[in-house]
C-alpha positions in Angstrom: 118.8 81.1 -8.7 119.0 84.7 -10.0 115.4 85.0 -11.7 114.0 83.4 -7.7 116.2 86.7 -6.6 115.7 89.1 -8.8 112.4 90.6 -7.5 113.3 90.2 -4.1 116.6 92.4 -4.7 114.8 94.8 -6.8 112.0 95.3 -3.8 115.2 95.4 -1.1 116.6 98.5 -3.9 113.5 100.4 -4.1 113.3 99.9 0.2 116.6 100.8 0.4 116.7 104.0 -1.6 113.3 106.0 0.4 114.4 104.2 3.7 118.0 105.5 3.7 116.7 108.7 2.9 114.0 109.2 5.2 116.6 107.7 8.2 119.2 110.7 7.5 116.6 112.7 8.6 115.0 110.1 11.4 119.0 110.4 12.8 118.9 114.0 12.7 115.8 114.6 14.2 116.7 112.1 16.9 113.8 110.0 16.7 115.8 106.7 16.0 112.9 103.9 17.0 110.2 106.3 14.9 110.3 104.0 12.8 109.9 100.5 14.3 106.9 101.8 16.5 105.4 102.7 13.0 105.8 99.9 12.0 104.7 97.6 14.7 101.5 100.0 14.7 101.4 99.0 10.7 101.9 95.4 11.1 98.9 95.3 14.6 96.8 97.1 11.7 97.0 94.2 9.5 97.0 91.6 12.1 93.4 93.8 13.0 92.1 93.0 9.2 92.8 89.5 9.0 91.1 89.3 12.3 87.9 91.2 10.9 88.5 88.8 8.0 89.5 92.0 5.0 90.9 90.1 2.0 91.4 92.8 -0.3 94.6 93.8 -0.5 93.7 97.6 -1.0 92.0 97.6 2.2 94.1 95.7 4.2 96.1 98.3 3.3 94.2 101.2 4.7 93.4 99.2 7.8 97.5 99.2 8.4 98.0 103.2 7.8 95.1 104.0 9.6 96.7 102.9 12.7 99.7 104.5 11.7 97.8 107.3 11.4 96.4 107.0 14.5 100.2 106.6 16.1 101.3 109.7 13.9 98.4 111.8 15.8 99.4 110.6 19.1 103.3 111.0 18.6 103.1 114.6 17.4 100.7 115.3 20.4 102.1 113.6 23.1 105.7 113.8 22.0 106.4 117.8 22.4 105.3 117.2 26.0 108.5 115.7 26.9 111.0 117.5 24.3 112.7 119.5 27.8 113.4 116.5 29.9 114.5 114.3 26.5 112.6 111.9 26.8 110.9 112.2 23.3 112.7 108.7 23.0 111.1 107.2 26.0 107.6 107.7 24.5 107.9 106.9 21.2 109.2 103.2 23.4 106.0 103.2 24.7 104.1 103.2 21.7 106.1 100.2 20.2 105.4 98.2 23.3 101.9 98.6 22.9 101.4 97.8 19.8 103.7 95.1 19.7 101.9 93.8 23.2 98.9 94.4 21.3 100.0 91.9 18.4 101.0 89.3 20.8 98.2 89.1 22.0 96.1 89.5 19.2 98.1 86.4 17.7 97.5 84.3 21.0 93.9 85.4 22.0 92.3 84.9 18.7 94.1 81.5 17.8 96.4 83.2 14.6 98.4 80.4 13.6 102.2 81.2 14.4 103.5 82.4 10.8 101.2 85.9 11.0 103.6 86.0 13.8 106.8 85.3 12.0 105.2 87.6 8.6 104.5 90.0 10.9 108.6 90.1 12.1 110.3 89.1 8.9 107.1 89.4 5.9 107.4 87.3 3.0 110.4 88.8 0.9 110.8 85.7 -1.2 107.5 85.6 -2.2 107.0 89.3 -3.5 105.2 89.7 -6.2 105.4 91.9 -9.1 102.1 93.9 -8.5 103.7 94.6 -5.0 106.5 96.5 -6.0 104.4 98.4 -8.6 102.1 99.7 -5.7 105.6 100.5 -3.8 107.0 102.3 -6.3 103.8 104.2 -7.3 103.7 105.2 -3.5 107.3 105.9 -3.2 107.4 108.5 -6.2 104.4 109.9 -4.6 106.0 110.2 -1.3 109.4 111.4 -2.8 107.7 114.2 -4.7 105.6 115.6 -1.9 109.1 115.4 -0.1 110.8 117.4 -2.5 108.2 120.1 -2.8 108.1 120.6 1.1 111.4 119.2 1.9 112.2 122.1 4.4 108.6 122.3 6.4 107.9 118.6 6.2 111.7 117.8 7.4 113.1 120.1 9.4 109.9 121.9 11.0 109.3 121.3 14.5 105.9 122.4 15.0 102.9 119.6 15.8 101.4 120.4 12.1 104.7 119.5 10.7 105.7 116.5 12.8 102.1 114.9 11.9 102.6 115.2 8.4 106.0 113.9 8.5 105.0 110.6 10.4 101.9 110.3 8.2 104.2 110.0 5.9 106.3 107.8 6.7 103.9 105.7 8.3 102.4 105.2 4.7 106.1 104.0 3.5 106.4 101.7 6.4 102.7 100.1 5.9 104.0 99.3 2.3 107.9 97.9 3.2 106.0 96.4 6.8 104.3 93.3 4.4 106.9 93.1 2.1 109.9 92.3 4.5 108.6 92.7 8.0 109.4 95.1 10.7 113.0 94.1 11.5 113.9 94.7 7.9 112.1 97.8 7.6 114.1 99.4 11.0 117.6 97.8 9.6 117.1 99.8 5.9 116.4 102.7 8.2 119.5 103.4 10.4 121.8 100.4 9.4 123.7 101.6 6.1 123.4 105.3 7.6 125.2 104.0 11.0 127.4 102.1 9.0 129.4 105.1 7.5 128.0 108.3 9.4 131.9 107.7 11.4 133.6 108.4 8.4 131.4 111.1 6.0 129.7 114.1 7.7 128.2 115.2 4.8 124.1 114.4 4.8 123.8 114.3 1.1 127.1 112.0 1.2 125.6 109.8 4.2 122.9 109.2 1.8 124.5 108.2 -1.3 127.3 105.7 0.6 124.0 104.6 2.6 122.1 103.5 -0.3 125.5 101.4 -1.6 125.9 99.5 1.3 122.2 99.3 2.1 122.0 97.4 -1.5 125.2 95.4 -1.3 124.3 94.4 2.0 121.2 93.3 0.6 122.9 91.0 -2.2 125.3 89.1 0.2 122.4 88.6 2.3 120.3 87.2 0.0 122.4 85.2 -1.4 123.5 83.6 2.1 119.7 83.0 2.7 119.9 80.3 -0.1 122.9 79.2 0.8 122.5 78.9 5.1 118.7 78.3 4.2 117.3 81.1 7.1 114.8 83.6 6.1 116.4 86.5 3.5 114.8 89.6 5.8 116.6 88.2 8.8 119.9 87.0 6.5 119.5 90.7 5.3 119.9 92.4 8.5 122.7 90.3 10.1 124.7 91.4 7.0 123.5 94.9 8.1 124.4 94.4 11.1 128.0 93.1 10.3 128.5 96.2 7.7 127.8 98.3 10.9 130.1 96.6 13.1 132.9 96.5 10.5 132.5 100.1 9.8 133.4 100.9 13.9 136.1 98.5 14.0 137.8 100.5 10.8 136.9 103.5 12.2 138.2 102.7 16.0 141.6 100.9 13.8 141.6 103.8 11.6 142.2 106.4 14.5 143.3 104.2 16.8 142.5 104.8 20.9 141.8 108.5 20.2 138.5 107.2 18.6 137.5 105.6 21.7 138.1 108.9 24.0 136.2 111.3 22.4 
């Protein structure tokens, strides 16, 4: 049982640590759902190269950040447009319900048989393979560096420039985690271990740290539940996510008792 689990929890670790991270800055920047439109945009640009029949990995690959590309270009456009009336949200909405209507009906139109469909929600985290998390972790360090280097432009700016790179960015982490785990997955790691203890520690660099333990504990139980209850591990993954999250407010509304629930 462990050696079936080990890859798996090594590829949910290596997710856990850049998706943590980028979310305490998704949260900040108050783009919460950034990240499940990229990836719905990711997952319709794979659903687009097995359509045009692309086998190679590589390209398949480029096929699914180009269209993240393409919602990165659109987003930093469009977005800024609606930054005064708040509804920055509201669009970025939009852009997961058309790719996600997109996929639908790419699936049904074309005669996809149902588990591109069910990849596409919850990938294949079982199954990973070794020469995936090499190219993720290749990426990742890539990714991590270029953040380091322009943490405070690429971050915190606000201009177009900046919020194009930024999503470009991401959108090539999320076309990587997308396969591996699937798009519910990917937006759990995201705001999930974050949510889970922003109540109790203020402190970004903290949120990130206590993030990344209960983003990989969370990632044990629910892989080893996904044995035992027999239910795919992405989607055992994120109900253990989800729990973390909801025992976190109960402590926190217990904790501080009905002063927590007035302010």
């Amino acid at each position: 049982m462990i050696s079936l689990l080990l890859l798996p929890l090594i590829a949910c670790a290596v997710l856990v640590f850049i998706h943590v991270y980028f979310g305490a800055f998704v949260l900040k920047r108050g783009i919460l759902f950034i990240d499940l439109a990229l990836a719905q945009w990711a997952a319709l640009g794979y659903l687009v190269g097995h359509f045009l029949d692309i086998q190679n990995p590589y390209q398949l690959f480029l096929v699914g950040f180009g269209f993240t590309v393409i919602a990165a270009f659109i987003l930093s456009v469009v977005k800024p447009l609606f930054k005064e009336s708040n509804l920055q949200e509201a669009v970025i909405g939009v852009m997961y319900i058309f790719a996600a209507s997109g996929a639908t009906a790419l699936i049904s139109s074309t005669g996809m048989e149902g588990h591109n469909f069910k990849s596409m929600l919850s990938g294949h985290l079982l199954f990973v393979q070794t020469q995936d998390l090499i190219l993720a972790i290749s990426l990742y360090s890539v990714i991590g560096i270029i953040l380091f280097i322009f943490n405070t432009k690429l971050l915190n700016g606000r201009s177009k420039l900046s919020d194009f790179a930024f999503y470009a960015l991401f959108g090539c982490v999320v076309t990587s985690s997308v396969k591996m785990v699937g798009i519910l997955l990917v937006f759990s790691f995201l705001v999930l271990p974050i949510l889970s203890i922003i109540l109790f520690v203020k402190s970004m660099k903290k949120q990130i740290i206590l993030g990344w333990g209960v983003g990989i504990l969370g990632s044990i139980i629910g892989l080893g539940l996904s044995l035992i209850l027999d239910i795919p591990p992405s989607l055992s993954i994120v109900l253990v996510l989800c729990c973390n999250f909801g025992i976190g407010v109960l402590s926190y509304v217990l904790f501080n008792g009905t002063k927590a629930l007035k302010t």
